[in-house]
mmJSON file of the N, C-alpha and C atoms, coordinates in Angstrom:
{"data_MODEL":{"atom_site":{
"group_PDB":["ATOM","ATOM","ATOM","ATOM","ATOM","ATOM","ATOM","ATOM","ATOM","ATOM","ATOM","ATOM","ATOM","ATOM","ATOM","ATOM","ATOM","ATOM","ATOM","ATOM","ATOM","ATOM","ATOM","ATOM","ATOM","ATOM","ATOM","ATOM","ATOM","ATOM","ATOM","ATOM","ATOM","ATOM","ATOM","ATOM","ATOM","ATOM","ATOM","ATOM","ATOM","ATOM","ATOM","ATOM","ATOM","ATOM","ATOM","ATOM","ATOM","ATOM","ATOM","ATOM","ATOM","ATOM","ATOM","ATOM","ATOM","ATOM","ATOM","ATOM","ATOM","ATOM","ATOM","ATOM","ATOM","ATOM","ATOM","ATOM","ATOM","ATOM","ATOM","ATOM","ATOM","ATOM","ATOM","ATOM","ATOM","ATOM","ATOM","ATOM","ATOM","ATOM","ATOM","ATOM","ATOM","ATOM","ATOM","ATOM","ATOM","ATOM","ATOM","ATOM","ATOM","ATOM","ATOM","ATOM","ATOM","ATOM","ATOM","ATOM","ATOM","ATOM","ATOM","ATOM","ATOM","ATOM","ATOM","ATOM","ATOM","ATOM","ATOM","ATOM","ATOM","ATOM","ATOM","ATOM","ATOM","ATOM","ATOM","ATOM","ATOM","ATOM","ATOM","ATOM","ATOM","ATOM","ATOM","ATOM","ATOM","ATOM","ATOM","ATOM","ATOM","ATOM","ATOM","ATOM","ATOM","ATOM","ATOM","ATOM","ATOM","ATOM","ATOM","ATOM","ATOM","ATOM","ATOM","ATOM","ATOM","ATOM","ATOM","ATOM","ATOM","ATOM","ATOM","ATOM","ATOM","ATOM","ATOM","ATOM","ATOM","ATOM","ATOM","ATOM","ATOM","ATOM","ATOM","ATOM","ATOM","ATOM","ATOM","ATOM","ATOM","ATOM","ATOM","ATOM","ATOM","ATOM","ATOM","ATOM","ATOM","ATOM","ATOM","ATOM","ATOM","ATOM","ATOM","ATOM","ATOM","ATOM","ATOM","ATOM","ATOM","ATOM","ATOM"],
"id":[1,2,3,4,5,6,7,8,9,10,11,12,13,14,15,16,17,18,19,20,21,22,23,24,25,26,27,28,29,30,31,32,33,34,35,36,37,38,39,40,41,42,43,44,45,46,47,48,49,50,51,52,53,54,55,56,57,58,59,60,61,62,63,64,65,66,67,68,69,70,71,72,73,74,75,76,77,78,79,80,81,82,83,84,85,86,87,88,89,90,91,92,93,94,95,96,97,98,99,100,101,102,103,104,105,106,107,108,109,110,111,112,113,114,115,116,117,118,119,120,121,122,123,124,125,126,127,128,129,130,131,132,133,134,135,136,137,138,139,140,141,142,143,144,145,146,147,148,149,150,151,152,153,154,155,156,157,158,159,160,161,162,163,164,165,166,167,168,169,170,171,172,173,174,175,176,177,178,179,180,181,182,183,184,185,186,187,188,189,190,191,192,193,194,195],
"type_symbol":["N","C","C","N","C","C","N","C","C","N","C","C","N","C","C","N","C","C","N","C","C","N","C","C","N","C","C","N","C","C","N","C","C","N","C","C","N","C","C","N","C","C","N","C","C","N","C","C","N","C","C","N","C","C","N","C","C","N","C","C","N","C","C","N","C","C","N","C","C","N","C","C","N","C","C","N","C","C","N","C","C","N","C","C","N","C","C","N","C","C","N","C","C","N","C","C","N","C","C","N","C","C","N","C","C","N","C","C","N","C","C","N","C","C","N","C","C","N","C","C","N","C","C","N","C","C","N","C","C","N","C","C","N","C","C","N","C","C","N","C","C","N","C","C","N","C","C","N","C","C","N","C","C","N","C","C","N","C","C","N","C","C","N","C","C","N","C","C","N","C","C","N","C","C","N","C","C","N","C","C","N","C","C","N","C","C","N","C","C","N","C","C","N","C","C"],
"label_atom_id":["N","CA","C","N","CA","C","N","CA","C","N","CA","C","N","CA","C","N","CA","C","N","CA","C","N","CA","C","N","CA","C","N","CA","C","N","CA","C","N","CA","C","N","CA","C","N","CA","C","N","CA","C","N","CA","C","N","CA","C","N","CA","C","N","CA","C","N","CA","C","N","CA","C","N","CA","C","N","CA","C","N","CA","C","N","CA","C","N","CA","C","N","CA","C","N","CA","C","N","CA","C","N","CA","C","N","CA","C","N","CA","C","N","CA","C","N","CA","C","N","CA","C","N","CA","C","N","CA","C","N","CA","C","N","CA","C","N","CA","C","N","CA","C","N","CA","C","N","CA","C","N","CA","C","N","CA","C","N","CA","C","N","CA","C","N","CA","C","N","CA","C","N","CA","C","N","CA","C","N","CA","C","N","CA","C","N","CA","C","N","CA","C","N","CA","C","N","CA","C","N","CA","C","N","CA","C","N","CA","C","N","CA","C","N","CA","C","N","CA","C","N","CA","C","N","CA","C"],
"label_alt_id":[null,null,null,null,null,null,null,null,null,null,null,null,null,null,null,null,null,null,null,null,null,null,null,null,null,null,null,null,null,null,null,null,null,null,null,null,null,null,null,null,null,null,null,null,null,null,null,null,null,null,null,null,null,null,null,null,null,null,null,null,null,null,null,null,null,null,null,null,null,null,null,null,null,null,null,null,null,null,null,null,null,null,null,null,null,null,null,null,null,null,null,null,null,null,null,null,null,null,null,null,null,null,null,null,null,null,null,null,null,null,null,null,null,null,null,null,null,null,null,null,null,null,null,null,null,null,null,null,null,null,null,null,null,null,null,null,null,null,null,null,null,null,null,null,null,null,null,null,null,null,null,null,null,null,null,null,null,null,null,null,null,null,null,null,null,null,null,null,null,null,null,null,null,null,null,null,null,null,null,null,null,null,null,null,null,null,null,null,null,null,null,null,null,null,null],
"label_comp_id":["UNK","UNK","UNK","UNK","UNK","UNK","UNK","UNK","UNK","UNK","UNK","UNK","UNK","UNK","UNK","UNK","UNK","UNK","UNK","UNK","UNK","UNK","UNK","UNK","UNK","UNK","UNK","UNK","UNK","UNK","UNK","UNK","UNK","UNK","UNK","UNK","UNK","UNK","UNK","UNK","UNK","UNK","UNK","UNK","UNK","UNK","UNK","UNK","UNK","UNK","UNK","UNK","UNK","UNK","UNK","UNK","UNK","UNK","UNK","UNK","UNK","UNK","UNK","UNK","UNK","UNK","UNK","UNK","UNK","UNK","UNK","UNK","UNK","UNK","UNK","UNK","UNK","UNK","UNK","UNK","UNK","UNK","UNK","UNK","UNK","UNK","UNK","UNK","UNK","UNK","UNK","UNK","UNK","UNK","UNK","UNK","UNK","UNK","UNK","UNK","UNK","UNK","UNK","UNK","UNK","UNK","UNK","UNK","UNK","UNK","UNK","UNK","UNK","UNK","UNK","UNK","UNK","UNK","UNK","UNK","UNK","UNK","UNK","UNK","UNK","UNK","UNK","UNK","UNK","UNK","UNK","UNK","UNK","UNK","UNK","UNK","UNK","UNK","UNK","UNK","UNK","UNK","UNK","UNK","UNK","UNK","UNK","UNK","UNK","UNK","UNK","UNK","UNK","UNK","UNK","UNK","UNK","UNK","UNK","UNK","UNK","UNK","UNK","UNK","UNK","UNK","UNK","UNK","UNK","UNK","UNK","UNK","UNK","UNK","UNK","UNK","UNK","UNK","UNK","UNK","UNK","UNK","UNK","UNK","UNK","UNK","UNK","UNK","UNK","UNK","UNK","UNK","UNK","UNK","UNK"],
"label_asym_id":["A","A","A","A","A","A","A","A","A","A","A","A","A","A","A","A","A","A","A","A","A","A","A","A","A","A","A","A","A","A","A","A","A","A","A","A","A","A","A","A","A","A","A","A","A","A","A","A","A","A","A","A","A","A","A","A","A","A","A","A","A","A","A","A","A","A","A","A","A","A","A","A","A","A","A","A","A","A","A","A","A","A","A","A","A","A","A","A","A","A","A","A","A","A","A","A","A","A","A","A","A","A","A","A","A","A","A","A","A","A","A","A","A","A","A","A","A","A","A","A","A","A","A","A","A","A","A","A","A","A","A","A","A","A","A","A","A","A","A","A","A","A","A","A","A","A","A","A","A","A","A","A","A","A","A","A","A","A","A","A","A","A","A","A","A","A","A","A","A","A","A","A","A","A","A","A","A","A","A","A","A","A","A","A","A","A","A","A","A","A","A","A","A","A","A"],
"label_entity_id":["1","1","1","1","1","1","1","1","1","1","1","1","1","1","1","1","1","1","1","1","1","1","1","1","1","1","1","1","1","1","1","1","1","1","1","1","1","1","1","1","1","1","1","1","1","1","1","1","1","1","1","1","1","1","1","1","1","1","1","1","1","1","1","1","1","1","1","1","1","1","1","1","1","1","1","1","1","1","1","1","1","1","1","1","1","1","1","1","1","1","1","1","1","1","1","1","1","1","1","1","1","1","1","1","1","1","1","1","1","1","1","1","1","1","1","1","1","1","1","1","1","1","1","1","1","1","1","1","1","1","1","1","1","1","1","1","1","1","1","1","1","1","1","1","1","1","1","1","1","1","1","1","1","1","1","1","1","1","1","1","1","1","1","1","1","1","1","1","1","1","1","1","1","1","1","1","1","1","1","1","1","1","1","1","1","1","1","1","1","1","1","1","1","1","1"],
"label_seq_id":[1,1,1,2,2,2,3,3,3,4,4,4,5,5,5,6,6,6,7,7,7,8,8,8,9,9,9,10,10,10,11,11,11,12,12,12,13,13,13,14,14,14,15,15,15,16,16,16,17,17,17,18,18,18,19,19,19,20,20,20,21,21,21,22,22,22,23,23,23,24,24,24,25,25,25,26,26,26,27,27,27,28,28,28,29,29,29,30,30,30,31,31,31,32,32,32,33,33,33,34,34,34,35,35,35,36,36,36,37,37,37,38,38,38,39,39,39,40,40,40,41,41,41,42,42,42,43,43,43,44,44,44,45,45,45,46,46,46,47,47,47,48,48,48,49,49,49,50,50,50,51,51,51,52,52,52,53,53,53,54,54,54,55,55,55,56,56,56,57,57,57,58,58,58,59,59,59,60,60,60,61,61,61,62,62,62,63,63,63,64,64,64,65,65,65],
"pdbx_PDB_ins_code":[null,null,null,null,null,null,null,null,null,null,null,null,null,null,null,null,null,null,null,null,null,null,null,null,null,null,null,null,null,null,null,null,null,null,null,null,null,null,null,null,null,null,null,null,null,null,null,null,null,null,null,null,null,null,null,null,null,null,null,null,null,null,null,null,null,null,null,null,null,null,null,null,null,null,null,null,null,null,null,null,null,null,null,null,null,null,null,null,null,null,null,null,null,null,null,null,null,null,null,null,null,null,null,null,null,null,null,null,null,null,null,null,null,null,null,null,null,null,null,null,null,null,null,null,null,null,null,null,null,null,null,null,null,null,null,null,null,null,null,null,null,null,null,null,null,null,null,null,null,null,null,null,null,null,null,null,null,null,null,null,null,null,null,null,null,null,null,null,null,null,null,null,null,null,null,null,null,null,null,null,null,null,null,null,null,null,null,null,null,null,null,null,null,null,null],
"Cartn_x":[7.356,6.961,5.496,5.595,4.043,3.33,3.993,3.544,2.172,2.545,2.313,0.817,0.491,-0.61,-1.82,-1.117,-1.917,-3.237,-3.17,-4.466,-5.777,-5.457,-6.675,-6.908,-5.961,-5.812,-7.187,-7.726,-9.313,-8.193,-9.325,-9.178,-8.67,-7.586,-7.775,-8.444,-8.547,-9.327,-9.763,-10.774,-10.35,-10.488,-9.841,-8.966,-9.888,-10.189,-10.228,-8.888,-8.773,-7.634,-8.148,-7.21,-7.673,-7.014,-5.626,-5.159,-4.353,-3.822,-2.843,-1.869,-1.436,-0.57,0.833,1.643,2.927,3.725,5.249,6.347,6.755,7.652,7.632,7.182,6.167,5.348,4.535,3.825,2.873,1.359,0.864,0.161,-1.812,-1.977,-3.243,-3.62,-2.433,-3.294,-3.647,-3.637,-3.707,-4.381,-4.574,-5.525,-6.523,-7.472,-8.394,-9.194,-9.082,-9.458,-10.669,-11.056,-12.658,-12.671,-12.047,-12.077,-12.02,-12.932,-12.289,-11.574,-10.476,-9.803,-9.619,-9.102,-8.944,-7.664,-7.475,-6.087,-6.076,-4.63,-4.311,-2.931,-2.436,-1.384,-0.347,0.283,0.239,1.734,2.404,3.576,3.929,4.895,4.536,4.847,5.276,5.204,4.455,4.264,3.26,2.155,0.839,-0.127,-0.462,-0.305,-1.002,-2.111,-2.85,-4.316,-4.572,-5.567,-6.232,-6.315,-5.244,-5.581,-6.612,-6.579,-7.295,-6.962,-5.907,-5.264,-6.154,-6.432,-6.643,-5.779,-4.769,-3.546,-3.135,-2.463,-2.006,-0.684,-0.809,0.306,0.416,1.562,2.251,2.296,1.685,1.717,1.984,2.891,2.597,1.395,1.422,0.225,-0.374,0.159,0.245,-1.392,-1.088,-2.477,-4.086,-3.749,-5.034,-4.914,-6.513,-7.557,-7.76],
"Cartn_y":[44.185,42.822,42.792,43.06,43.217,42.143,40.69,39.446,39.111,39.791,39.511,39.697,41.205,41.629,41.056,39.981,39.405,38.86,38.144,37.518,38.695,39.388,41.019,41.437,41.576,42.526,42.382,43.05,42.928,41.979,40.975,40.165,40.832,40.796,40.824,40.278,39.29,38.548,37.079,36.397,34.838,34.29,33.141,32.023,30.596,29.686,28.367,27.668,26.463,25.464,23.816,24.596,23.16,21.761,22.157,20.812,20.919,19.166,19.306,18.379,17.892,17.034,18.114,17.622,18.796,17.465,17.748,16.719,16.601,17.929,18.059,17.778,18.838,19.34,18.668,17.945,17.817,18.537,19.248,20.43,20.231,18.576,18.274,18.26,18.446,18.242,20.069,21.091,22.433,23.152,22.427,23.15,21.712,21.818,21.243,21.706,20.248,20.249,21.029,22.027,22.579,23.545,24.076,25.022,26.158,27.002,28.567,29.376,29.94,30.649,32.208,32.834,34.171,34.562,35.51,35.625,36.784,37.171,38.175,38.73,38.562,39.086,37.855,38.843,37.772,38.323,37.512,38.01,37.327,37.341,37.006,35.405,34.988,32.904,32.239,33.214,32.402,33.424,32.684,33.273,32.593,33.879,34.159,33.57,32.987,32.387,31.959,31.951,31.31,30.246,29.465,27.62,27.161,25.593,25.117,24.905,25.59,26.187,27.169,27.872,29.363,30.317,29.977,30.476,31.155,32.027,32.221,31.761,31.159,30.083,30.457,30.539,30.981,29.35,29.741,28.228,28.828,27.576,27.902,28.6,29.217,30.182,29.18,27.692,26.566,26.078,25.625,25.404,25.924,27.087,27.636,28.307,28.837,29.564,30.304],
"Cartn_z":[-21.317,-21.552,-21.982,-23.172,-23.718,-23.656,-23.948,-23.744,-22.292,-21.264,-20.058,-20.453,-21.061,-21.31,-22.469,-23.149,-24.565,-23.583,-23.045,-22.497,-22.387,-21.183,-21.668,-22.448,-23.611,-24.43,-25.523,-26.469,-27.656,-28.452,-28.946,-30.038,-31.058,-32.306,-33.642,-34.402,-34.419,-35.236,-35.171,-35.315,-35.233,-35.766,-36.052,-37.005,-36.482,-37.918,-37.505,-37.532,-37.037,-36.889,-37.668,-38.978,-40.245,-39.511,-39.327,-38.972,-37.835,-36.585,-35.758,-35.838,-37.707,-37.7,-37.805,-36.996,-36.571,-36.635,-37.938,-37.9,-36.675,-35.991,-34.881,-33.269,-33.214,-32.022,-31.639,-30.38,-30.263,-30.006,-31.479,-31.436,-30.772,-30.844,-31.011,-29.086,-28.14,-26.723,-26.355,-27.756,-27.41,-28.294,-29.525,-30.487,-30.341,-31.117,-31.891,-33.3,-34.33,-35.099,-35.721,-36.628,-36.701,-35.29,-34.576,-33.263,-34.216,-33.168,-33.683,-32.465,-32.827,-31.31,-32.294,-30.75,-30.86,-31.307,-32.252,-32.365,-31.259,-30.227,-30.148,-30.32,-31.37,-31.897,-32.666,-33.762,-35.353,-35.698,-35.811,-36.69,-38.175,-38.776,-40.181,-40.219,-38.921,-39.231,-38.191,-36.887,-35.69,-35.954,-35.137,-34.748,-33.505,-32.373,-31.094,-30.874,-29.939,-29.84,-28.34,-27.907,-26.603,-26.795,-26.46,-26.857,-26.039,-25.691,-25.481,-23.375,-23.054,-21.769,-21.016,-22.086,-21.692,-21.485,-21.807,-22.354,-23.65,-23.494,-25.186,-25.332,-26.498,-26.944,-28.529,-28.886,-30.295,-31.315,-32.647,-33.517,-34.87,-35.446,-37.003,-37.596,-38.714,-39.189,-40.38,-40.414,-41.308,-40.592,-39.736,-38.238,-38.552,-39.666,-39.263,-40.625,-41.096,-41.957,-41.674],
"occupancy":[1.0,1.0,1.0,1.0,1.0,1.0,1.0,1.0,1.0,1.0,1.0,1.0,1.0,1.0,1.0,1.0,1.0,1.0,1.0,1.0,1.0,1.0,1.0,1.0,1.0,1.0,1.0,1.0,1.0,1.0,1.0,1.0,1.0,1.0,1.0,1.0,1.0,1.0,1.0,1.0,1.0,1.0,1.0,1.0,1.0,1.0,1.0,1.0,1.0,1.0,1.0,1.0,1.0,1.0,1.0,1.0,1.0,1.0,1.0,1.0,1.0,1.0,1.0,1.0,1.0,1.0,1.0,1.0,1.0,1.0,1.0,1.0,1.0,1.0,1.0,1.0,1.0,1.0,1.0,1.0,1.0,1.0,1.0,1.0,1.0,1.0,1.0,1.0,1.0,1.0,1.0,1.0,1.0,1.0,1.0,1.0,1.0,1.0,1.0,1.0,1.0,1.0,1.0,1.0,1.0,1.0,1.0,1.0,1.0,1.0,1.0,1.0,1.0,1.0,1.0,1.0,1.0,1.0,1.0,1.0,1.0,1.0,1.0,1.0,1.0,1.0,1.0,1.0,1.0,1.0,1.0,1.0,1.0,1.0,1.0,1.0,1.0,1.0,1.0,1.0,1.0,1.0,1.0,1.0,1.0,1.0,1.0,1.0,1.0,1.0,1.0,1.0,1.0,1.0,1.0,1.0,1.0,1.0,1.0,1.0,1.0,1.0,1.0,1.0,1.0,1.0,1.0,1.0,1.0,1.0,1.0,1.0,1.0,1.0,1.0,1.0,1.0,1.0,1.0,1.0,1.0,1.0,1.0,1.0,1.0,1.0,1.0,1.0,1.0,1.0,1.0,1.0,1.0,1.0,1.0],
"B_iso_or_equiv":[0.0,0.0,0.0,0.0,0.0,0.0,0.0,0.0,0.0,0.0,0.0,0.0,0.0,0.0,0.0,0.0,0.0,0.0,0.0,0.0,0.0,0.0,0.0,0.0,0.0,0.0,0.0,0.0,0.0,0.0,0.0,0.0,0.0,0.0,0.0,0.0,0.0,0.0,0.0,0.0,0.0,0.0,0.0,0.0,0.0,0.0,0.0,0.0,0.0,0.0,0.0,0.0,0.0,0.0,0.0,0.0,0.0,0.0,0.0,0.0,0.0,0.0,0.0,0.0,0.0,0.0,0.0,0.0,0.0,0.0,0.0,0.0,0.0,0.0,0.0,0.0,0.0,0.0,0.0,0.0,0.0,0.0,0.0,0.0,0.0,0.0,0.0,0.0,0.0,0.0,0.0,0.0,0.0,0.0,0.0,0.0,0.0,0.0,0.0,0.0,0.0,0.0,0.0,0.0,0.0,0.0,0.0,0.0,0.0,0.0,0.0,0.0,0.0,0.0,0.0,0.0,0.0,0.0,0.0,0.0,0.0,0.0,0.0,0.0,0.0,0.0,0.0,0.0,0.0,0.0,0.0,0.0,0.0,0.0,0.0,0.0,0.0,0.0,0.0,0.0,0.0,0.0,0.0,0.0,0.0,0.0,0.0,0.0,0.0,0.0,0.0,0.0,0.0,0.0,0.0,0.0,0.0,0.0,0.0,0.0,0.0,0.0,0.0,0.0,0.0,0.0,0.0,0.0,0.0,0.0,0.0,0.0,0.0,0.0,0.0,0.0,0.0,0.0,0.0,0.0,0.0,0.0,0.0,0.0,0.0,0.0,0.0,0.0,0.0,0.0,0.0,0.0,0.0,0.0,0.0],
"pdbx_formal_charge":[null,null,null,null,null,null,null,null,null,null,null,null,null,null,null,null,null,null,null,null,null,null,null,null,null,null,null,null,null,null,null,null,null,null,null,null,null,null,null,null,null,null,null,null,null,null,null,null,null,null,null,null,null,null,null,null,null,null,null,null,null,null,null,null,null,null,null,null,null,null,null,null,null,null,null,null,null,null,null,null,null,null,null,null,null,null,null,null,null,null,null,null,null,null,null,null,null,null,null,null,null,null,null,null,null,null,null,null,null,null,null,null,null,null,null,null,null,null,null,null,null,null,null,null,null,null,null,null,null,null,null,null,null,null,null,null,null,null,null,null,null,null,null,null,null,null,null,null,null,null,null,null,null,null,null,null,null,null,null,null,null,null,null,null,null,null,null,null,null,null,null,null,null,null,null,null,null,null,null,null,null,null,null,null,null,null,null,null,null,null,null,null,null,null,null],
"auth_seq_id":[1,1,1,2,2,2,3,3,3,4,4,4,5,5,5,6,6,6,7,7,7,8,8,8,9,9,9,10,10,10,11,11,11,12,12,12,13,13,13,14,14,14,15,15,15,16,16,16,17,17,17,18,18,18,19,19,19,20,20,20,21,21,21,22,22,22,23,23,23,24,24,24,25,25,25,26,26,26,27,27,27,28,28,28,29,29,29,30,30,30,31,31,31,32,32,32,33,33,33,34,34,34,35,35,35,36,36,36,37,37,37,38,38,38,39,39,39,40,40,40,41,41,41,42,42,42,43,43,43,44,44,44,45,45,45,46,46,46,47,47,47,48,48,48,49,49,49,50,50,50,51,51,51,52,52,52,53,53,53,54,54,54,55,55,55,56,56,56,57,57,57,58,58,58,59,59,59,60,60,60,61,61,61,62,62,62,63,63,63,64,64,64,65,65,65],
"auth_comp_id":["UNK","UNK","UNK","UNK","UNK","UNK","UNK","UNK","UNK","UNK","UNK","UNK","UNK","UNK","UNK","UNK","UNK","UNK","UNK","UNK","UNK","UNK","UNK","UNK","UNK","UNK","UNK","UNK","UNK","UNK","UNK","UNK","UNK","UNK","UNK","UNK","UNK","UNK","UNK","UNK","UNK","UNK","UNK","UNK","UNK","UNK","UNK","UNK","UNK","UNK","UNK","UNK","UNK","UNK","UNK","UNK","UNK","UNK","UNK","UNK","UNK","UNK","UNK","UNK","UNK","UNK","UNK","UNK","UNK","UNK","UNK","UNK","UNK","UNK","UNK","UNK","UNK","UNK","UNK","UNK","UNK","UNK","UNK","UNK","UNK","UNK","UNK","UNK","UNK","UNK","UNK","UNK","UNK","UNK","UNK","UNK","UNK","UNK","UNK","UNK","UNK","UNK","UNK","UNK","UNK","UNK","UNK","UNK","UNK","UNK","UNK","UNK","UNK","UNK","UNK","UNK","UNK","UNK","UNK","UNK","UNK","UNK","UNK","UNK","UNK","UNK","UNK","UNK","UNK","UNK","UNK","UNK","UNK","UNK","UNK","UNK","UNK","UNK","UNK","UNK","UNK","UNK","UNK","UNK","UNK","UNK","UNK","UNK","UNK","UNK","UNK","UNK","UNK","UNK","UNK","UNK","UNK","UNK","UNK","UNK","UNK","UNK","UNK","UNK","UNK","UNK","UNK","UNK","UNK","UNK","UNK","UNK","UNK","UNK","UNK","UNK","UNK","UNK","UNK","UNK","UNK","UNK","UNK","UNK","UNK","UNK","UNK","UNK","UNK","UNK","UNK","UNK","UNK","UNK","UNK"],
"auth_asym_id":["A","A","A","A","A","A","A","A","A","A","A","A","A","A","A","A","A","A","A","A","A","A","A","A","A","A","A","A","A","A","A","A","A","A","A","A","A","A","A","A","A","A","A","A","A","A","A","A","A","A","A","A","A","A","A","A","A","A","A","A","A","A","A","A","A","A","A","A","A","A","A","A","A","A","A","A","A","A","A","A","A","A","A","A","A","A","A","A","A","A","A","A","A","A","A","A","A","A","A","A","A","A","A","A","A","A","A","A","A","A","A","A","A","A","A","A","A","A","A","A","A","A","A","A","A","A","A","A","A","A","A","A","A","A","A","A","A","A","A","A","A","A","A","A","A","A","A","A","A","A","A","A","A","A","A","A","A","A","A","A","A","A","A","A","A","A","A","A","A","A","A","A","A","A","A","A","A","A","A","A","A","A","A","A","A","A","A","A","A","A","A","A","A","A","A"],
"auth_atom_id":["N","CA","C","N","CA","C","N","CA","C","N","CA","C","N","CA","C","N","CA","C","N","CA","C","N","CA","C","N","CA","C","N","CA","C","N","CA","C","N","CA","C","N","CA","C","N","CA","C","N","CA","C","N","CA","C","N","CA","C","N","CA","C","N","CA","C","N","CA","C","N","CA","C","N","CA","C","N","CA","C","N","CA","C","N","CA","C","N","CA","C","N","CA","C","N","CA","C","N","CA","C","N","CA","C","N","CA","C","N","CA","C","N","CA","C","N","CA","C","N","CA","C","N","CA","C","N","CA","C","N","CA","C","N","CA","C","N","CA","C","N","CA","C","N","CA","C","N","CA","C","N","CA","C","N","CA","C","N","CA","C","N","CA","C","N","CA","C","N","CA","C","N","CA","C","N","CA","C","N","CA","C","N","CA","C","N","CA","C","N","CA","C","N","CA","C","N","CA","C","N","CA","C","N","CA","C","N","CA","C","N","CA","C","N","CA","C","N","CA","C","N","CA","C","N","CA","C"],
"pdbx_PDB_model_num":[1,1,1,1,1,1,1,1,1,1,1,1,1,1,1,1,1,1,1,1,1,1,1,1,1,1,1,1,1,1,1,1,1,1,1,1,1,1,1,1,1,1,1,1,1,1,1,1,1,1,1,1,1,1,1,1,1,1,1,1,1,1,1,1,1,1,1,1,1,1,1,1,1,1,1,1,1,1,1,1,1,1,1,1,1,1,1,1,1,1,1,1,1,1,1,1,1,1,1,1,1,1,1,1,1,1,1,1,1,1,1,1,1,1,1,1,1,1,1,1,1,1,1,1,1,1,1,1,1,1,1,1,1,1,1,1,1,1,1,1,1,1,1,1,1,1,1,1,1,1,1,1,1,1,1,1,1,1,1,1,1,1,1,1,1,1,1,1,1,1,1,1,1,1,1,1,1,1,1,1,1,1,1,1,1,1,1,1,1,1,1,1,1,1,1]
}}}
């Protein structure tokens, strides 16, 4: 359960968050607008990040720059 470990784990890289209009989701009580977060781990439609929880939480790769 590699998941367990994302929080410790070194940054890849980090990403700003352009927008939190989601048809769907309610994405704006976990990102913020102009934020920069950490990615730690990326697959080819979510990206991993330390939201605004302190948590890592999986989002569209739409979300972010």
């Amino acid at each position: 359960m590699i998941h367990n470990e994302w929080l410790t784990k070194e940054t890849i890289r980090t990403v700003t968050c352009t927008h939190t209009n989601a048809a769907k989701f309610l994405v704006s009580n976990v990102l913020t607008e102009g934020k920069t977060y950490e990615v730690k781990n990326e697959t080819e439609e979510f990206i991993f990040v330390v939201d605004n929880t302190g948590k890592v939480g999986g989002f569209y790769k739409t979300y972010f720059e």
